[in-house]
MOPAC internal coordinates of N, CA, C and O (Angstrom, degrees):
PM7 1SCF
backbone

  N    0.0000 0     0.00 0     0.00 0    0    0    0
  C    1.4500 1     0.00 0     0.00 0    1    0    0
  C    1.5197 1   109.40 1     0.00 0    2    1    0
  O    1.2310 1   122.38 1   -49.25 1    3    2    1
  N    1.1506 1   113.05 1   130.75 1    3    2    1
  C    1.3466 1   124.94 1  -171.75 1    5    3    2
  C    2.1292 1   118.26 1  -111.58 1    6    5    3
  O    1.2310 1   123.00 1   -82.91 1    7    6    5
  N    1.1340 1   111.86 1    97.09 1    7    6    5
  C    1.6655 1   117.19 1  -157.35 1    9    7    6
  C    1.3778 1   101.35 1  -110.74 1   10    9    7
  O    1.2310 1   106.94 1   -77.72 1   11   10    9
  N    0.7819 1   141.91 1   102.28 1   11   10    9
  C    2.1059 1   154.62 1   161.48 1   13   11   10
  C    1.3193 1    82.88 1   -40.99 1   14   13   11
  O    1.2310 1   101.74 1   -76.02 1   15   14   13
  N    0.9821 1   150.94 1   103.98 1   15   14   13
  C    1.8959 1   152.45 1   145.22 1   17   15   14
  C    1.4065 1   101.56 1   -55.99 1   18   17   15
  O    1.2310 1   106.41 1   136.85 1   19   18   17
  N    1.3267 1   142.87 1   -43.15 1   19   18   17
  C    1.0792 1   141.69 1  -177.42 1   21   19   18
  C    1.6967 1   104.29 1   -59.53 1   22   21   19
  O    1.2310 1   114.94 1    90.88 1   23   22   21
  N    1.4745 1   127.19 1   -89.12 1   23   22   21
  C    1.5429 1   129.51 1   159.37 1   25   23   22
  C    1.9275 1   117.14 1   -31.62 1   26   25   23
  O    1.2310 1   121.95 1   147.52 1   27   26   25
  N    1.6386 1   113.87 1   -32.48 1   27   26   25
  C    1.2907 1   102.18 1  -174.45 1   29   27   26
  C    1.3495 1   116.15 1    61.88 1   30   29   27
  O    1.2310 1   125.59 1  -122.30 1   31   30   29
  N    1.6488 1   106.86 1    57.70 1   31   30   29
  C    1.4599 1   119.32 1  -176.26 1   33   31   30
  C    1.4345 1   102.49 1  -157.79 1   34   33   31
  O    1.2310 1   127.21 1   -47.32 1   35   34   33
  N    1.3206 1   103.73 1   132.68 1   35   34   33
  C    1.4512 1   103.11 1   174.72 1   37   35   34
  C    1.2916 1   103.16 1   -81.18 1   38   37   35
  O    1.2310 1   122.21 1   -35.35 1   39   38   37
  N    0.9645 1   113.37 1   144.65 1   39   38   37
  C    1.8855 1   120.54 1   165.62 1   41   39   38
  C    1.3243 1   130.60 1  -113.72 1   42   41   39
  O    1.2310 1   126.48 1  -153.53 1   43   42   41
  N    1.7988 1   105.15 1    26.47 1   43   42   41
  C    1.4047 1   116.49 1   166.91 1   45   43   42
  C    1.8258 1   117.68 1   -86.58 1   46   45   43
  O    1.2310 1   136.54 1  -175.57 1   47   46   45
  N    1.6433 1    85.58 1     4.43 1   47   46   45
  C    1.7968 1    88.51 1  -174.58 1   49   47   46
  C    1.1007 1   110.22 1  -109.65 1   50   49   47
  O    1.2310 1   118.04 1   178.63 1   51   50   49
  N    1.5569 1   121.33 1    -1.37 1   51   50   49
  C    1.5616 1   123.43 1   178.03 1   53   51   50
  C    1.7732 1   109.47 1   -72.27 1   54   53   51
  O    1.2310 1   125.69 1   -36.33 1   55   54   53
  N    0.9471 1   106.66 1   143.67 1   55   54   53
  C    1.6599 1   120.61 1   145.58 1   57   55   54
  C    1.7728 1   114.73 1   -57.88 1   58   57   55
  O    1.2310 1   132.41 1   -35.97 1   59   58   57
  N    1.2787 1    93.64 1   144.03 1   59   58   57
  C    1.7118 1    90.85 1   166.20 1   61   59   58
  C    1.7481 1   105.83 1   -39.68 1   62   61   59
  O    1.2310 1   126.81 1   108.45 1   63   62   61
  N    1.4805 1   104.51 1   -71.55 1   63   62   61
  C    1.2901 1   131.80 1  -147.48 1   65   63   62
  C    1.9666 1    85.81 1   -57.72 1   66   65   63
  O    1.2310 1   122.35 1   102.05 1   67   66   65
  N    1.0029 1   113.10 1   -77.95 1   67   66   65
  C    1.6742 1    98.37 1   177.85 1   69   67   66
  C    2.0142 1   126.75 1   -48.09 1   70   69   67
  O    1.2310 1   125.70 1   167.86 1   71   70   69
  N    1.7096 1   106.66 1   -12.14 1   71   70   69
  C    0.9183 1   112.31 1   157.15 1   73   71   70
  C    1.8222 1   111.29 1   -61.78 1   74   73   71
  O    1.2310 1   117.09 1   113.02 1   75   74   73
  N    1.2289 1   123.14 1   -66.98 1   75   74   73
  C    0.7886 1   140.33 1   156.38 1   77   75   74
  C    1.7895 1   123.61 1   -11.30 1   78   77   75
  O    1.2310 1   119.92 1   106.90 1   79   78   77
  N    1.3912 1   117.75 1   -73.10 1   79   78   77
  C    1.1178 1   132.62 1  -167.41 1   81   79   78
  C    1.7940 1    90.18 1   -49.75 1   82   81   79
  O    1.2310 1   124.42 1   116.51 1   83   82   81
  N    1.6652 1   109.12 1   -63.49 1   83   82   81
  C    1.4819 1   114.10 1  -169.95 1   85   83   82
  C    1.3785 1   109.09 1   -62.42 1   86   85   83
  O    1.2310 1   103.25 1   173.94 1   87   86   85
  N    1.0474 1   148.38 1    -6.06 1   87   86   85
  C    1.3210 1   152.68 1   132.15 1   89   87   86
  C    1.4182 1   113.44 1   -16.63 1   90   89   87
  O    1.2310 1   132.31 1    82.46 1   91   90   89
  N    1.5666 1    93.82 1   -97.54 1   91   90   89
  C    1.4329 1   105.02 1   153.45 1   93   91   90
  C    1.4430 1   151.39 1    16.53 1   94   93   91
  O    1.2310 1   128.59 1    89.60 1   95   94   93
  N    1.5779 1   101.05 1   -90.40 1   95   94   93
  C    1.2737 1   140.61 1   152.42 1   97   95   94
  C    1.6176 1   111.47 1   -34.79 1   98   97   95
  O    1.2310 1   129.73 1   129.73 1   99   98   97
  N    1.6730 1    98.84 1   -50.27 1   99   98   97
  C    1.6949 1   102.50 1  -176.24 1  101   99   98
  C    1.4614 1    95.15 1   -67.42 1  102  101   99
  O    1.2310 1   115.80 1   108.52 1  103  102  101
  N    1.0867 1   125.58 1   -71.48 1  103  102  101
  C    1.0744 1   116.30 1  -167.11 1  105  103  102
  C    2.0118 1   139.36 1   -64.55 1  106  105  103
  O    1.2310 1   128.83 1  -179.24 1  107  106  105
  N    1.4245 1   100.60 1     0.76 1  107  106  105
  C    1.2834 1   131.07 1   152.26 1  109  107  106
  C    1.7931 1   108.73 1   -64.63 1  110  109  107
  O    1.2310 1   131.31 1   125.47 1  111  110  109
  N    0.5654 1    95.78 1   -54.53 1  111  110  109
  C    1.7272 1   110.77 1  -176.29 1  113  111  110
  C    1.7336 1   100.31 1   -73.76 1  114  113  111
  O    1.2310 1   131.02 1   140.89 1  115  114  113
  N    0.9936 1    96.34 1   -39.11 1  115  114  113
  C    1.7491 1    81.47 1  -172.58 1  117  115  114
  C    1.0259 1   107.47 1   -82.80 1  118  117  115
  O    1.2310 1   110.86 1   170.70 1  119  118  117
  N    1.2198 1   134.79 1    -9.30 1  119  118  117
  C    1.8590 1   141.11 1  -147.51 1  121  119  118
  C    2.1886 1    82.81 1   -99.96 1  122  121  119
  O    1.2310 1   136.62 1   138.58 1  123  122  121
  N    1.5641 1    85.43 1   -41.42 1  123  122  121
  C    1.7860 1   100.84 1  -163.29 1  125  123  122
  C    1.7774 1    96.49 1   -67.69 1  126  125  123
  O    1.2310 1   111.26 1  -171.15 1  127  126  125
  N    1.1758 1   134.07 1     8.85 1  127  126  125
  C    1.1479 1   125.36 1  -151.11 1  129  127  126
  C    1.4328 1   162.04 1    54.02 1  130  129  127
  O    1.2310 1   128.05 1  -146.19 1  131  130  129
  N    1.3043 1   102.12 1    33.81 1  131  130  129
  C    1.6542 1   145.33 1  -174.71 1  133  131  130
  C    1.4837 1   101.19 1   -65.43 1  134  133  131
  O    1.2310 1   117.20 1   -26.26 1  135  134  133
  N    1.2162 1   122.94 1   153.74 1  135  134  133
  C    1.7948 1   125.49 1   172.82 1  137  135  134
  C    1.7940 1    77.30 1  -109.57 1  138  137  135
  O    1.2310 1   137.01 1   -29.83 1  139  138  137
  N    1.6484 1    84.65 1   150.17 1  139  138  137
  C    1.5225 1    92.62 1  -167.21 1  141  139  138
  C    1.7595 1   118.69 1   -68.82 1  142  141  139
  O    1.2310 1   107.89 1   171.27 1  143  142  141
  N    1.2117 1   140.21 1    -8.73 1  143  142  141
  C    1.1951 1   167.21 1   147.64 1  145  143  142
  C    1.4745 1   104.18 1   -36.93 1  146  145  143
  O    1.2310 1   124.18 1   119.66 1  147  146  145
  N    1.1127 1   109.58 1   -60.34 1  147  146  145
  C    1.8015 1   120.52 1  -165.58 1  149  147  146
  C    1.9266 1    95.62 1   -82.43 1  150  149  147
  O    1.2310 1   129.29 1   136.00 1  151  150  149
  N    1.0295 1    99.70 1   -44.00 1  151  150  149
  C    1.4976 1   102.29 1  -170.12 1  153  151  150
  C    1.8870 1   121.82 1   -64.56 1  154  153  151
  O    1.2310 1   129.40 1   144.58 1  155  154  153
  N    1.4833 1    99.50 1   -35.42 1  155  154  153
  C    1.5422 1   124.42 1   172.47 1  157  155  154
  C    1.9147 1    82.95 1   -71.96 1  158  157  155
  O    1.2310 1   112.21 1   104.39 1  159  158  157
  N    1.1034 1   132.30 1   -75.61 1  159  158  157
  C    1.4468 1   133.82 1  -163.46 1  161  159  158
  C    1.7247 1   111.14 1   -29.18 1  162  161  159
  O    1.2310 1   129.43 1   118.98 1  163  162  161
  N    1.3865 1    99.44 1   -61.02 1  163  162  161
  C    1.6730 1   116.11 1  -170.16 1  165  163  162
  C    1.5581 1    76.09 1   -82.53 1  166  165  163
  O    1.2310 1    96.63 1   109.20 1  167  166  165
  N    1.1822 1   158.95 1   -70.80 1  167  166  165
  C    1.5797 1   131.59 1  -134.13 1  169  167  166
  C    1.5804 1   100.79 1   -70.42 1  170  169  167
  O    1.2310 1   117.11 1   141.86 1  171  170  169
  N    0.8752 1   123.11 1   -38.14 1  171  170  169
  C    1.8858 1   133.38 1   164.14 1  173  171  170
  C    1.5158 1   108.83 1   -38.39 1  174  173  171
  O    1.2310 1   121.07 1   145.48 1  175  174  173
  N    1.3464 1   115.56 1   -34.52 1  175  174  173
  C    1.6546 1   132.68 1  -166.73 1  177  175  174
  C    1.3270 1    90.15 1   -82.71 1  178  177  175
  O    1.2310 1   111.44 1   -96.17 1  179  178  177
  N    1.3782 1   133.73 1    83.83 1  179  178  177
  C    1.5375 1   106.53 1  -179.96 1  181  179  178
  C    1.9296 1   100.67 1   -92.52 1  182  181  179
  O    1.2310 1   119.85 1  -176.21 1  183  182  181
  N    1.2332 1   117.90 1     3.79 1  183  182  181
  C    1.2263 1   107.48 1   144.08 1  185  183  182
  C    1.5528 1   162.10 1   -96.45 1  186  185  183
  O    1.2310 1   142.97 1  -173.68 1  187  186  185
  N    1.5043 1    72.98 1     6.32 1  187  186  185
  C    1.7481 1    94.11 1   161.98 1  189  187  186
  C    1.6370 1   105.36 1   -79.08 1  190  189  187
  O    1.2310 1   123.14 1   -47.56 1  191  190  189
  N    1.4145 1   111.59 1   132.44 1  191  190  189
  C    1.7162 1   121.64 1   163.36 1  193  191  190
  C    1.0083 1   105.88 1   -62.09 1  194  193  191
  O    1.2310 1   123.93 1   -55.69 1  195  194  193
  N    1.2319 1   110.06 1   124.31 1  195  194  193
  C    1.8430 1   143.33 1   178.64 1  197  195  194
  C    1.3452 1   114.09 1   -64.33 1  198  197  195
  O    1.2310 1   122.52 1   140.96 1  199  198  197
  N    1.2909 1   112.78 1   -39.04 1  199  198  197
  C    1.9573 1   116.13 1   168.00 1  201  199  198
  C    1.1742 1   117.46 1   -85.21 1  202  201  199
  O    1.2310 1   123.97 1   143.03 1  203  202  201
  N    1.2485 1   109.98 1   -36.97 1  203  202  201
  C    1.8771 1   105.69 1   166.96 1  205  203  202
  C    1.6307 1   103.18 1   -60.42 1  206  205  203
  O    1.2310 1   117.35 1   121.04 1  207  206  205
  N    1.3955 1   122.65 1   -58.96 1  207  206  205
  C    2.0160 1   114.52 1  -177.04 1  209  207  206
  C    1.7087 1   104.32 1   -55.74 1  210  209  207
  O    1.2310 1   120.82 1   135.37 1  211  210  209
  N    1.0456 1   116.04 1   -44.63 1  211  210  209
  C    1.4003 1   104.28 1   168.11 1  213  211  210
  C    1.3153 1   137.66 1   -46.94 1  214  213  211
  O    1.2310 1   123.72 1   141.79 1  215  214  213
  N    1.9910 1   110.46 1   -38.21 1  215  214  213
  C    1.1746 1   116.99 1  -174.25 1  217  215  214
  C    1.6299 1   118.81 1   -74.53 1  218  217  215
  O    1.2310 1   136.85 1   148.51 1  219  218  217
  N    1.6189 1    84.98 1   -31.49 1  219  218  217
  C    1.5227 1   111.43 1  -177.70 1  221  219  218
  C    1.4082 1    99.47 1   -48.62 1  222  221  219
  O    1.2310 1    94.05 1    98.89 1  223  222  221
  N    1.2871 1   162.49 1   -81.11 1  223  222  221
  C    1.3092 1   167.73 1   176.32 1  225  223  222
  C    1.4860 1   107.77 1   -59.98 1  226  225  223
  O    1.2310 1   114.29 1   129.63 1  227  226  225
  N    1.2201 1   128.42 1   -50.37 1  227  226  225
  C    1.6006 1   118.29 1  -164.18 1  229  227  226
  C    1.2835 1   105.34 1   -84.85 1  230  229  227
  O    1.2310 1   127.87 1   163.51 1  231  230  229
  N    1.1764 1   102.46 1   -16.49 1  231  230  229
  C    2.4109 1    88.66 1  -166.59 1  233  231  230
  C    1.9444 1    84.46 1  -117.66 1  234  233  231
  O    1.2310 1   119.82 1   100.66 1  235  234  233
  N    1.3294 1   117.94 1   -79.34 1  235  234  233
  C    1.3212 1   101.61 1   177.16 1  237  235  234
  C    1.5370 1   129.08 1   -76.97 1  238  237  235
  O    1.2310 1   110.44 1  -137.31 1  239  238  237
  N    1.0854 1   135.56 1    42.69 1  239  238  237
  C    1.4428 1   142.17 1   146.80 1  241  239  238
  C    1.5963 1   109.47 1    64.83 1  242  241  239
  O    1.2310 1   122.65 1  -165.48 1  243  242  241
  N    1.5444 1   112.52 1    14.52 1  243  242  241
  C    1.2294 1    93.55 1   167.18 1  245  243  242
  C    1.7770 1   127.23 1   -70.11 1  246  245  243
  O    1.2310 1   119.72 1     4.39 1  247  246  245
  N    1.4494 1   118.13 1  -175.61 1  247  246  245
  C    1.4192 1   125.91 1  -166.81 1  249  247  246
  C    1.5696 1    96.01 1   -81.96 1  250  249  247
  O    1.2310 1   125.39 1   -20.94 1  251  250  249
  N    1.2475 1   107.26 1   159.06 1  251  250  249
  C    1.7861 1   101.88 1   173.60 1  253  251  250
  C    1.4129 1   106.63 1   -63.40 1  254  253  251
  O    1.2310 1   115.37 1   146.03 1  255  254  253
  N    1.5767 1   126.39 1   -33.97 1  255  254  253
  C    1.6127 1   145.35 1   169.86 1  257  255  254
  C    1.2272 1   111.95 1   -47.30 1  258  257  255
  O    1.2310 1   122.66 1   123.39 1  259  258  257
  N    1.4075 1   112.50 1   -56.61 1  259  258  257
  C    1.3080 1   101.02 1  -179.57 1  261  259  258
  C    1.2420 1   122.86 1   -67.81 1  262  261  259
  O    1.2310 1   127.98 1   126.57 1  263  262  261
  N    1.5733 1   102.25 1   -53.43 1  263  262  261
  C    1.9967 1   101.83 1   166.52 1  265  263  262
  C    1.4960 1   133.39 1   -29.29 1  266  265  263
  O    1.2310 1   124.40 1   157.85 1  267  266  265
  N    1.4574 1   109.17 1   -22.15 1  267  266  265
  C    1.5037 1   117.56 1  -155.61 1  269  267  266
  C    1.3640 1    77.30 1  -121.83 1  270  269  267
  O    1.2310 1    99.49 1  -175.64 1  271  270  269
  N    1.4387 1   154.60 1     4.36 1  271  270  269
  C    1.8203 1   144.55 1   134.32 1  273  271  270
  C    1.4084 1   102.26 1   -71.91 1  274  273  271
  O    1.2310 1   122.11 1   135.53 1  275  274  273
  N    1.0723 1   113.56 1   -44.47 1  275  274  273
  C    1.3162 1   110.11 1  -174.29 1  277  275  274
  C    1.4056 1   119.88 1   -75.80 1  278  277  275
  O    1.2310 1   104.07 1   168.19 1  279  278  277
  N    0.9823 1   146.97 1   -11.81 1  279  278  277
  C    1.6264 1   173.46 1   173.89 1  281  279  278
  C    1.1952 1   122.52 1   -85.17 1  282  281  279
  O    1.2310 1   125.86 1   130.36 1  283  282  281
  N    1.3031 1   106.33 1   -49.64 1  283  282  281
  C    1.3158 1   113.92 1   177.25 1  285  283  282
  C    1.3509 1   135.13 1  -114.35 1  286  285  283
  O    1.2310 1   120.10 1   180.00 1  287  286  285

């Protein structure tokens, strides 16, 4: 059994392909300027909107911290 302790998700229940997506996502966020902590957090969120967490840091300058209070 395989458990992310950090997110608090097992990840023996994912699909590749949703393995995948959160991949992604992380790395959307990190490109957007995320500290890697916040970015794994919200990419786990796959219901947080991905252009709003992006905007949150890249267009209005918030902290990756704050984005991920504000998000979540």
């Amino acid at each position: 059994m395989s458990v992310d302790t950090r997110a608090g998700r097992d990840t023996t229940e994912l699909t590749r392909e949703e393995l995948d997506i959160r991949a992604w996502r992380f790395s959307q966020l990190v490109a957007h300027g995320y500290e890697i902590e916040d970015a794994m957090e919200v990419a786990w969120a796959v219901e947080v909107d991905l252009e709003l967490a992006r905007e949150l840091v890249a267009v209005h300058g918030c902290s990756s911290r704050l984005a991920v209070r504000i998000l979540l």
